[in-house]
N, C-alpha and C positions, 0 to 999 in steps of 0.2 A: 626433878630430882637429878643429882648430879653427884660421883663420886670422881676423887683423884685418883689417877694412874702413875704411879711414880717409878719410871724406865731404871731406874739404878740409882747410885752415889754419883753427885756430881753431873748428873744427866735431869734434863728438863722434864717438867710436865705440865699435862694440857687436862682442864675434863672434859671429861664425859657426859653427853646430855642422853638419856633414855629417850626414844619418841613418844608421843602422848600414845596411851593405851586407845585404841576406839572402842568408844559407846558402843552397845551391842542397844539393838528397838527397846529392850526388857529394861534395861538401866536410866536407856530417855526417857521411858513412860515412868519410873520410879521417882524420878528428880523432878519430874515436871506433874506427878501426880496431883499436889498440892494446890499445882496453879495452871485453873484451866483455861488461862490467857496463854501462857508461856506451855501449854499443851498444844492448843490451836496454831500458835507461833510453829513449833516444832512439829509438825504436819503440815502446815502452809509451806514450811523451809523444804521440808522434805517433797512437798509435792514439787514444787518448784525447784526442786534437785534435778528430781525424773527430767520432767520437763526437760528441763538444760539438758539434760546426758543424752534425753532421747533425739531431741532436735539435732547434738553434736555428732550423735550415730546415724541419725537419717541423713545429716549433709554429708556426713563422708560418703555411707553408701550412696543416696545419690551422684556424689561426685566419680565414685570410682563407676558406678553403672556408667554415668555421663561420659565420663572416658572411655570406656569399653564400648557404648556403643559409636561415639563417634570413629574410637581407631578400625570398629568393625565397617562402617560406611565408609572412612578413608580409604578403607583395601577395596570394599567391592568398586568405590568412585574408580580410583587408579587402576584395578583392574579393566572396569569395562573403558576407560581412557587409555589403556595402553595396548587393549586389544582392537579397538578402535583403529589408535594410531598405528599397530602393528596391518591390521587390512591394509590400510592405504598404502603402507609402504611396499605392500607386499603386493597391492595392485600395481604401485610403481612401478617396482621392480620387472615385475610379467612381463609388462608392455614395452619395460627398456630392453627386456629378450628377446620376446615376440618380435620387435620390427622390424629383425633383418629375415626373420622367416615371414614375416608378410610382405616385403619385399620379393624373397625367392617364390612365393607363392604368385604375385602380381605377375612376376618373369615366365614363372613356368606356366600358368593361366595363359599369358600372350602367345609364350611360343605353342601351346598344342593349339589353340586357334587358329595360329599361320598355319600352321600342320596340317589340321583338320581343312583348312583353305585351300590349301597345295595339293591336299589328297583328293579332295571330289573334282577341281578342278583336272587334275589327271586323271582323273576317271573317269573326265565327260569326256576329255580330247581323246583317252583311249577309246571308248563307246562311240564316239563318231569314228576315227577310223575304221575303226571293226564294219562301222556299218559301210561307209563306205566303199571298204571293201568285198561285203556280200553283194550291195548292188550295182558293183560295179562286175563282178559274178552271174549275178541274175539277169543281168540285160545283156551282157556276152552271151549269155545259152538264149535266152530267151526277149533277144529285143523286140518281138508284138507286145508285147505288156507296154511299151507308150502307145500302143493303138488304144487298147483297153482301158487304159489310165483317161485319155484322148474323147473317148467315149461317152464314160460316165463323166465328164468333165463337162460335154456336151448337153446328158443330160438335166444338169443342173445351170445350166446358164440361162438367160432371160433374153428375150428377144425370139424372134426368128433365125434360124439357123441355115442363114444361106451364106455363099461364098464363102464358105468353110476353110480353112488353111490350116495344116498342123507345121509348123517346124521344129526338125528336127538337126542332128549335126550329120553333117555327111555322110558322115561313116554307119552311124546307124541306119539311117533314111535308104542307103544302097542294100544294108543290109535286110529288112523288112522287107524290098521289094525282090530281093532274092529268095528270101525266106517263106513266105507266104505273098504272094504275085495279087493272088484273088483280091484278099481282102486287102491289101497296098491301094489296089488300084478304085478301091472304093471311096478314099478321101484322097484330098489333092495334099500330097506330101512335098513341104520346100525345105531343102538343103539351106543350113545358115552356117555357117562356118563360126557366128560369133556365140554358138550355143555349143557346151561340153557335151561331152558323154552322157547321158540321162538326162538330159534338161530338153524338155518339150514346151513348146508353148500355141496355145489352141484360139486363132482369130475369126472371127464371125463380124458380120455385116454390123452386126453393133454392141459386140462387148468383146474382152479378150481375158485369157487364162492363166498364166504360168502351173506347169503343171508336171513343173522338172522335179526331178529324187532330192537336187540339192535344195529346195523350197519347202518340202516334205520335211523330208532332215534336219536342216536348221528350225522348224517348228516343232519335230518332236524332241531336240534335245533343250528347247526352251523350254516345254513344257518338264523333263528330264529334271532340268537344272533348281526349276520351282521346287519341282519336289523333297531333291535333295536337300536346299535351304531351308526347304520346311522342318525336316526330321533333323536339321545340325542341331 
């Protein structure tokens, strides 16, 4: 159905088409009452409407889910790839900071080493003077102690103990036979000139001793010295 519109005098016109009215179910089952082929048709059509709109409604949804989950796996992909790649860079990074304090670290390690090196070594050379000094003390007051030293030196050596000789240095040896005469004159005491202050050495018919402070000394500060290396 179609009526003219006519815009004025002199002015154009076009018609008008109404759109077709839609069938409501009630008006297709009356038209098609009659004929229950062209009933069946219009149910078959009709099912096969559904059909199509519903598959046209499942592939959208499915596509928008499809896209939703993918842009949802793209963020967490690129997330854990960018945290990823953020660690690494960020290990990088450290270790390009790190290296000049593991450097200072290597330096400072070295030098308290030398340090701690310098320190016990000073501390052994001071430790031997010091003793040095007490026994070089103890034998001024009291130089019989290389008879006694002389002695028990005797009693530990092998052999027979004949033709005895202690040497001593000069100075001592005058000194001991001034000091105690008795007991001097009970070993045969020889003057050596190439033997220091406290250095004694004790000969027998068939072994001999050293049994000087300096021999002493130098073994107790080996012993000394182990130990400190132990505890560095």
């Amino acid at each position: 159905m179609s009526i003219k519109i006519i815009k004025g005098e002199g002015r154009s016109w076009r018609p008008f088409r109404f759109p077709p009215r839609v069938r409501t179910a009630a008006e297709l089952t009356d038209s098609v009452a009659g004929d229950p082929a062209a009933l069946q048709r219009a149910v078959a059509d009709g099912f096969q409407e559904g059909i199509d709109k519903g598959y046209e409604q499942g592939l959208e949804q499915g596509r928008e889910a499809g896209h939703r989950e993918g842009f949802e796996r793209g963020v967490e992909d690129g997330k854990a790839v960018g945290r990823e790649e953020g660690r690494v860079q960020g290990r990088r990074a450290f270790e390009e900071a790190a290296r000049p304090m593991d450097a200072l670290v290597e330096r400072f390690e070295r030098f308290r080493q030398e340090f701690e090196q310098a320190r016990r070594e000073q501390l052994l050379e001071l430790v031997q003077k010091v003793s040095k000094q007490v026994i070089r003390c103890e034998l001024t007051l009291h130089p019989t102690q290389l008879l006694s030293l002389a002695e028990e030196a005797l009693a530990a050596m092998p052999g027979d103990q004949e033709d005895v000789r202690i040497l001593l240095n000069p100075e001592e040896c005058t000194r001991i036979k001034e000091l105690a005469p008795e007991r001097a004159a009970t070993w045969r005491l020889v003057p050596d000139d190439k033997l220091a202050l406290g250095e004694c050495r004790v000969i027998t018919a068939e072994s001999e001793a050293d049994i000087g402070c300096q021999q002493r000394l130098d073994s107790c500060m080996d012993t000394l010295a182990e130990h400190i290396k132990a505890e560095a």
